[in-house]
C-alpha positions as CSV (number, residue, x, y, z in Angstrom):
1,X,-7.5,15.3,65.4
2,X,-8.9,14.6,61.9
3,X,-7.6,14.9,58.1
4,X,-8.8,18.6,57.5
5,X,-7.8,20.2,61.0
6,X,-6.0,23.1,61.1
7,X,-3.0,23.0,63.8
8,X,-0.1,24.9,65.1
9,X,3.4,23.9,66.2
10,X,6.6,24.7,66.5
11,X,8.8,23.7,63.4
12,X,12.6,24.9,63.6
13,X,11.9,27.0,66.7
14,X,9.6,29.4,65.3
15,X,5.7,28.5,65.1
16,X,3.6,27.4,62.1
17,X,0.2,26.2,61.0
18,X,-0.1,23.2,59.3
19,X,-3.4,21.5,58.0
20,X,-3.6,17.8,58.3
21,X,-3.8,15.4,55.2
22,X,-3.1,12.0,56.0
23,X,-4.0,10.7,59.9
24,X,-2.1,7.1,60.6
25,X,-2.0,5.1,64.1
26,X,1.7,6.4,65.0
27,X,2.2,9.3,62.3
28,X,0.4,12.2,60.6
29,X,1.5,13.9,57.2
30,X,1.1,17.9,58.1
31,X,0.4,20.5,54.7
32,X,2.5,23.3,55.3
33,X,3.6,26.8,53.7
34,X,6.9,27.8,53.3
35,X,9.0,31.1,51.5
36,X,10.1,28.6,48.9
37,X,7.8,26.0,48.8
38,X,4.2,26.8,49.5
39,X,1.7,23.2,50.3
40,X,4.9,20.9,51.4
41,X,3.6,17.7,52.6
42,X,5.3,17.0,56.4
43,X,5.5,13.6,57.6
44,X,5.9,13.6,61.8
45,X,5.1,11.1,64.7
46,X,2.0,11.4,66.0
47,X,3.7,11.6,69.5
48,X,5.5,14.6,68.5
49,X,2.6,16.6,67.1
50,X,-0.1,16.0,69.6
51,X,2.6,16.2,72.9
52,X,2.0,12.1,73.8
53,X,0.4,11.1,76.7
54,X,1.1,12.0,79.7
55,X,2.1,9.0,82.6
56,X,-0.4,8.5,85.2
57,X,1.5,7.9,88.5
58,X,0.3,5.6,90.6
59,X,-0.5,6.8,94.1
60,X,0.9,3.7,96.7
């Protein structure tokens, strides 16, 4: 993911594209349109938009 990407997820159960503007270590500020308010500026944890990692079991 990098600042200029174009992304989709789900925000308030319904799904939306979002461009990214501002990348940090543990969060990401998301560009988004609404009705209302077209070019908001989302802030969200990095973990939340990308899915996190998933755990590696360890095989015994």
């Amino acid at each position: 993911m990098k600042v200029g990407d174009t992304i989709k997820l789900n925000f308030a159960g319904k799904p939306k594209e979002a461009v990214v503007h501002k990348l940090f270590a543990n969060s990401v500020y998301l560009k988004m349109d609404f009705e209302k308010d077209k070019g908001k500026i989302v802030k969200r944890k990095l973990h939340a938009v990308t899915g996190g990692a998933k755990k590696k079991s360890k095989a015994k």
